[in-house]
N, C-alpha and C positions, 0 to 999 in steps of 0.2 A: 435492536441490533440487527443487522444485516450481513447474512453468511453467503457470500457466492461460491458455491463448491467450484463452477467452471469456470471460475476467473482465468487460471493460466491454462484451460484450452483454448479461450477464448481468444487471448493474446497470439497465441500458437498458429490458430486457424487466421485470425489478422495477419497475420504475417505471413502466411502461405500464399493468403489472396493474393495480400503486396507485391509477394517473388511471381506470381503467374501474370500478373497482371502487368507487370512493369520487364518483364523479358521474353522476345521472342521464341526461345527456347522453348518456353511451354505453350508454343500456339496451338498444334494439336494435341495437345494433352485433354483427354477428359477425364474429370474426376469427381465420382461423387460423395457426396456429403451426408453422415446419419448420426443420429448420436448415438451416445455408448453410455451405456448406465450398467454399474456393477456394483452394488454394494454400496460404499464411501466413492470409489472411484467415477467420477461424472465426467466426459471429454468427449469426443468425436472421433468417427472410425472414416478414413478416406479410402476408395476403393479406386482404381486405374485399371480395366484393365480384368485378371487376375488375381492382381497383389493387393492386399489392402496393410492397413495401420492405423493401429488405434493407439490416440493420447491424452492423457488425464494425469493431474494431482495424484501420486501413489497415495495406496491408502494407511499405510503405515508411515510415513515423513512429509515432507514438504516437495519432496522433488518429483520433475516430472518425469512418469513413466510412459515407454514406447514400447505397444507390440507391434512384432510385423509378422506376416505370416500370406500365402494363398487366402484366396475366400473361405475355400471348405474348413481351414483350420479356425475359422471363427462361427459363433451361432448366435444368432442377433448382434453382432459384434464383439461375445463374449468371445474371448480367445480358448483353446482348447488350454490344455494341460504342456503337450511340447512349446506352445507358442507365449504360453505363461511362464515357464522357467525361461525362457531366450530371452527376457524383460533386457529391454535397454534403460538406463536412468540419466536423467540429464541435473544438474543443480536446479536450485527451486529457481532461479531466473536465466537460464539458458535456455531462453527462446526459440533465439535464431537458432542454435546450435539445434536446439528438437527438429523447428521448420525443415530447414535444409537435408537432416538428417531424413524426414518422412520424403519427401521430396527426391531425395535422392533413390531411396528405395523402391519409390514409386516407379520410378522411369527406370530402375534396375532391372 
């Protein structure tokens, strides 16, 4: 049997590519890319900037969770403590709804 914990950051960060790549809007955008490993929680943290966002499989359900926060409130992408209760959650297949969301915050 074959468990991929990062499946839906994967789909996530595919789709982020998708929106940067296919609209002007994000020409000068730079952002980069690390992963995030917490526990059960496995996903990727994007940084812009300042602000970053990190998103993964919760580890308690199916759905996926979004931090956001400054840089300094993460450490190695782990989120502090205020940027862990601000959890956003999205349903186990709202994708786009996560992308746009990290996205949106990015350039916020």
């Amino acid at each position: 049997m074959l468990i991929e914990t990062m499946q839906k950051a994967n789909i996530i960060l595919a789709i982020i590519k998708d929106i940067i790549h296919n609209s002007a809007k994000y020409d000068r955008l730079k952002i980069y890319v690390y992963p995030y490993h917490n526990g059960r929680e496995q996903g990727w943290q994007l940084i812009n900037n300042n602000r970053a966002t990190t998103f993964s499989e919760y580890r308690k359900t199916d759905q996926i969770v979004v931090y956001c926060g400054s840089t300094i409130d993460f450490e190695n992408a782990i989120p502090s403590e205020k940027i862990y209760s601000a959890k956003t959650f999205f349903a186990y297949n709202d994708y786009v709804k996560a992308a746009n969301f990290c996205l949106n915050y990015l350039l916020s």
